[in-house]
N, C-alpha and C positions, 0 to 999 in steps of 0.2 A: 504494500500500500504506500510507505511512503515514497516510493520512487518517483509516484503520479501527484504529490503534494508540490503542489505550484502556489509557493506563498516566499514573499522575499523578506528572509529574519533579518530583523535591524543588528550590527555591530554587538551594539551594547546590552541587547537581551541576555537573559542567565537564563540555566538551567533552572526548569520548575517553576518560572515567573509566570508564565502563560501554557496551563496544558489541561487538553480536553480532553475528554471523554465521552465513547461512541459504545452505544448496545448494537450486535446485527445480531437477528433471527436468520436462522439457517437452515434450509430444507436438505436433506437428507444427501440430496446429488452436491449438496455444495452452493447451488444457487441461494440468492439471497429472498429472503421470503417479506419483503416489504423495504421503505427505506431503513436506512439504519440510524439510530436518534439518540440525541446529542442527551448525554445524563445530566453534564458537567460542560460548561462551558468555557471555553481558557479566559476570556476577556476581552480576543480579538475576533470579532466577527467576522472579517474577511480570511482567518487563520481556521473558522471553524467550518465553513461553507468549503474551505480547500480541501479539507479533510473528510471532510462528508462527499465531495464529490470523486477525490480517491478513492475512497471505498467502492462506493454505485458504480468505479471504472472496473475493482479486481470483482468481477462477476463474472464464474461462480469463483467460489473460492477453491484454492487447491486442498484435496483429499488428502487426509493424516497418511502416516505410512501403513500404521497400523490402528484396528480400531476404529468404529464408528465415528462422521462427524458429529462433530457437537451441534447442539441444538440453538444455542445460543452462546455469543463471544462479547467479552466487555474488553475495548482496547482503548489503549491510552496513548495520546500524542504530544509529542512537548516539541514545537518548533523548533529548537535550539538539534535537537536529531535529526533534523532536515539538511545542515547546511551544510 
């Protein structure tokens, strides 16, 4: 996901100042079962909209190696990982 995070981190951002968080519902093949919604919001709205639309791009998701996919994933993004 984040490879497709198109957001430009200022300089002077730190770790953990700005990080969101995303619920996705996940059907069985991997595909995404609705949008996927924001729990947490970092504080940058155009940082959270880049992130959410990352996601809606990795559809479906890729299959574990082993073991059922999960049903539902809570992932966390902190811009300063992007840069």
């Amino acid at each position: 996901i984040r490879p497709h995070i198109v957001f430009n981190v200022p300089e002077a951002m730190r770790a953990k100042q700005h990080v969101a968080e995303f619920e996705v519902q996940l059907l069985p093949s991997g595909e995404q079962n609705g949008p996927p919604r924001l729990v947490s919001g970092s504080g940058l709205a155009a940082y959270d909209q880049a992130v959410e639309r990352a996601i809606r791009r990795c559809d479906p998701f890729p299959r574990p190696r082993e073991g059922a996919m999960p049903r539902s994933l809570r992932l966390t993004f902190d811009p300063v990982d992007t840069r």
